[in-house]
N, C-alpha and C positions, 0 to 999 in steps of 0.2 A: 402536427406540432413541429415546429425547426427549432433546431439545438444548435449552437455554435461550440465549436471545442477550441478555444485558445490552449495554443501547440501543436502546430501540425506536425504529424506523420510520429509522432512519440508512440512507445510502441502499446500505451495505454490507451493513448488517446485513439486511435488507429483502432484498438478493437473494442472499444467503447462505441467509435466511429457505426464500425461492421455491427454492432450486436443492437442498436438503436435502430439504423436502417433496415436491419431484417426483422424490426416491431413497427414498420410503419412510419419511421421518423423523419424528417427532412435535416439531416445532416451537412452543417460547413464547417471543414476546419479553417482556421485561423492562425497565418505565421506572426510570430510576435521579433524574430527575431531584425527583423528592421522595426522601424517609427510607425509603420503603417498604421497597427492597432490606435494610435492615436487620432487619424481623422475618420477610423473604421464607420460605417451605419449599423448599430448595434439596434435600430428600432424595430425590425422586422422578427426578430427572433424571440420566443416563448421564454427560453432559456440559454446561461452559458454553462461550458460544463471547461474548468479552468483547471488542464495539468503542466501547462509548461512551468517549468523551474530549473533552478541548478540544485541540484542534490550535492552529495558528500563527495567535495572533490580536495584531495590530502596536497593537491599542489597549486590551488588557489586558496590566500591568507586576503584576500582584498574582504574587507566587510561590506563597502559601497557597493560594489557587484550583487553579492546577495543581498543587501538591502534593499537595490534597486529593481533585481530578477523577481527575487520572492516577496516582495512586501509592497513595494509603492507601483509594482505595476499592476497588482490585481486589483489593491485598491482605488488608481486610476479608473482602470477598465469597469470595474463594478460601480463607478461612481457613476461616470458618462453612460452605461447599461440603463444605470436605473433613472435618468434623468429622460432618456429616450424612449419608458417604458416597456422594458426587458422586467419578466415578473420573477424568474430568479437565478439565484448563481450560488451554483456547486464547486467550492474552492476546495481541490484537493491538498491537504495539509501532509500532516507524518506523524508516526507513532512518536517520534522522535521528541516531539514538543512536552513529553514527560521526562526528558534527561536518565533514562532509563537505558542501563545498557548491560550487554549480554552476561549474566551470573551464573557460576557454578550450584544455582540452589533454588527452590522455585520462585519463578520474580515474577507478581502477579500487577498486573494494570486493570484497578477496578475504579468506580466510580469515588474510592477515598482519597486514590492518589492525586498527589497535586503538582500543577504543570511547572516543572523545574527544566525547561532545554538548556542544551549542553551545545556547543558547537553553533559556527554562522549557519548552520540549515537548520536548524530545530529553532531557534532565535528566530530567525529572518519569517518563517513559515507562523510560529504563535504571534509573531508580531503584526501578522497579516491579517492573521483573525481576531484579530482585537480591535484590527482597523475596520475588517467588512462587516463585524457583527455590530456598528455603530450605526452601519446604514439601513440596516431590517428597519421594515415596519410593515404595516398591515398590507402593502401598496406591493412591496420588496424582499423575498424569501432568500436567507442566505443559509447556504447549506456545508459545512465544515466537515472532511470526511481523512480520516487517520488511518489508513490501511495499515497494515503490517507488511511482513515482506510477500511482494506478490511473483506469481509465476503461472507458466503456461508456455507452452511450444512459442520458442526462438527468442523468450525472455532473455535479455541480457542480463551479466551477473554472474558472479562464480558461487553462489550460494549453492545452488541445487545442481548446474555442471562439478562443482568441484565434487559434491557429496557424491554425482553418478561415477565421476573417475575414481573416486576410493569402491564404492561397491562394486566396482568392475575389474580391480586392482586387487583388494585385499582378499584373500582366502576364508578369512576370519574376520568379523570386527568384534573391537572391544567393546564390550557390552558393562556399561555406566550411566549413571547419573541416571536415573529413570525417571526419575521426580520429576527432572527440568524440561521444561516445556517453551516452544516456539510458536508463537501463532502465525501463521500464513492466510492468502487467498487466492483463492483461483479466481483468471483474471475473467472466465466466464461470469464468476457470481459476483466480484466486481462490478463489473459491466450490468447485469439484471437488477446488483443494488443502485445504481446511477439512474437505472431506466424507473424502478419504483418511486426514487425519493423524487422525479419530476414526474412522474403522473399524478402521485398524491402531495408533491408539493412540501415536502417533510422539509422544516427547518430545524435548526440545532448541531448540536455536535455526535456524532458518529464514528465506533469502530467496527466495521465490518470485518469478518474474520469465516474461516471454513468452517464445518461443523465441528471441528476437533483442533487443538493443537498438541503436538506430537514433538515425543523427545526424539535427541539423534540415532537412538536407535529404532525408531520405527520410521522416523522419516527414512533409511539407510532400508530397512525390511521391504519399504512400499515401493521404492524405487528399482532392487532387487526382482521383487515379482515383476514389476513393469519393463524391464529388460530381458527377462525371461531365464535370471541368473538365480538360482536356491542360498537362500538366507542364512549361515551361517554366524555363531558370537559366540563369544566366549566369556564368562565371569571372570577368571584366573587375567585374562588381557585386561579385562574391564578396571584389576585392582593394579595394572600396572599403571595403566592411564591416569587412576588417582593420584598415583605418586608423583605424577610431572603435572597436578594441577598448578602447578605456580607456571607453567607454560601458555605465553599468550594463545597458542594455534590450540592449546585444548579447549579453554574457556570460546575460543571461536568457533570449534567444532561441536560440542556440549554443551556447551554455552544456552541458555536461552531469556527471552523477555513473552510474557504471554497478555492477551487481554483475558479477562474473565467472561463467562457464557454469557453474564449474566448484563456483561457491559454492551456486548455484539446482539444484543437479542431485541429485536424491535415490534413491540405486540401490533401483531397484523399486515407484519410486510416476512417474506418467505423469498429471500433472495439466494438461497444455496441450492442452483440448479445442478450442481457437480459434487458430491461427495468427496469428500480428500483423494480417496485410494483413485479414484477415477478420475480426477485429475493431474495427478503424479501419473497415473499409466497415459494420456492423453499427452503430457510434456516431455516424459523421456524414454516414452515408446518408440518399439521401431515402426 
């Protein structure tokens, strides 16, 4: 089977790249960042598997850029795909496109919620799939896929480096908010969901997530063991951190957005080859 991954060397795409080829795959990435992709030969290929974009970036306000990154180039790409007989295309989207953002209290994304994005990436990305779910048909499988925040050794991000520099720093953490929940994935079961949804072809929309999503104190406990540092909290801290919830940087660290089990669970596909704790020791291991 050949897979094209529009965005080279991205560090998703890359080991989507690696986890396809070690099942047998004919893997080509694909730079989008010149014109190329427009006179590409997309006929040879089974399937595209689409992560380039521009994500959250706080010092580009241009709309046209994300308009034209995340929204009219996939839908280009997917049009010219399926016009050359390309049978499907896996457009990586973002939680994002639920306008859902990190709360002091459980913030759950189930199948009730409805898609409100906030910001040019959560816009530009639901606008995208609005455009590629026009072109399915029986002939053309498009496949929409909402990860949460993803990690795994040499992820870029200050999510889970920043959390290892406090568990490595604080003697104690405050222990709060238990309730509130993060969903993550590791970018193993990532990768094994990508290689599932084109062997069997899955169309629709999809949030893949690890088996658990976990508050900042167990993300902070798991990361702990995986450094080989003992887990210490305290309650008494925990009720100080209450007190300065009107602080952007707690809601950022405490903070969380979850999908529900019951939204990530796809009857008959089994794509969490890494269990949370063993993937947290796999990324901030020594």
């Amino acid at each position: 089977m050949k897979i094209l991954i529009i965005g080279k060397d991205s560090y998703i795409g890359n080991h989507i790249d690696e986890w396809l080829t070690s099942k047998g795959m004919d893997v080509t990435q694909l730079d989008v960042l010149t014109d190329k992709w427009k006179a590409f030969d997309y006929s040879s290929y089974d399937a595209i598997v689409h992560v380039a974009g521009i994500v959250h970036r706080p010092d580009c306000n241009d709309w046209d850029l994300f308009k034209r990154v995340n929204t009219d180039m996939p839908i280009a790409i997917a049009t010219m795909a399926k016009e050359q007989g390309v049978k499907q295309y896996v457009f990586f989207s973002t939680m994002g496109v639920y306008g859902k953002i990190k709360e002091l209290r459980p913030n759950i994304i189930d199948e009730k919620t409805s898609l409100d994005a906030e910001g040019m990436y959560g816009k530009s990305k639901l606008m995208a799939e609005v455009g590629l779910k026009k072109l399915q048909d029986e002939n053309f499988c498009v496949t929409c896929v909402r990860p949460p925040s993803v990690y795994g050794k040499g992820c870029r991000g200050g999510y889970i480096t920043g959390f290892t520099a406090i568990a490595r720093k604080l003697p104690v953490i405050p222990q709060a908010y238990g309730n509130v929940k993060q969903s993550f994935i590791y970018i193993d079961n990532l990768s094994e969901f990508v290689r599932l949804t084109i062997e069997k072809r899955l169309s629709g929309v999809y949030c893949p997530q690890d088996d658990k999503a976990v508050c900042a104190n167990e993300l902070l406990n798991a990361i702990s063991k995986s450094i080989g540092k003992k887990y210490r909290s305290s309650k008494l801290l925990g009720l100080g951190v209450r007190m300065f919830s009107f602080v952007p940087l707690v809601k950022k660290a405490y903070g969380g957005v979850e999908y529900s089990k019951e939204l990530s669970t796809i009857e008959g596909i089994d794509y969490l080859v890494v269990p949370f704790e063993e993937g947290m020791r796999r990324t901030v291991g020594g």
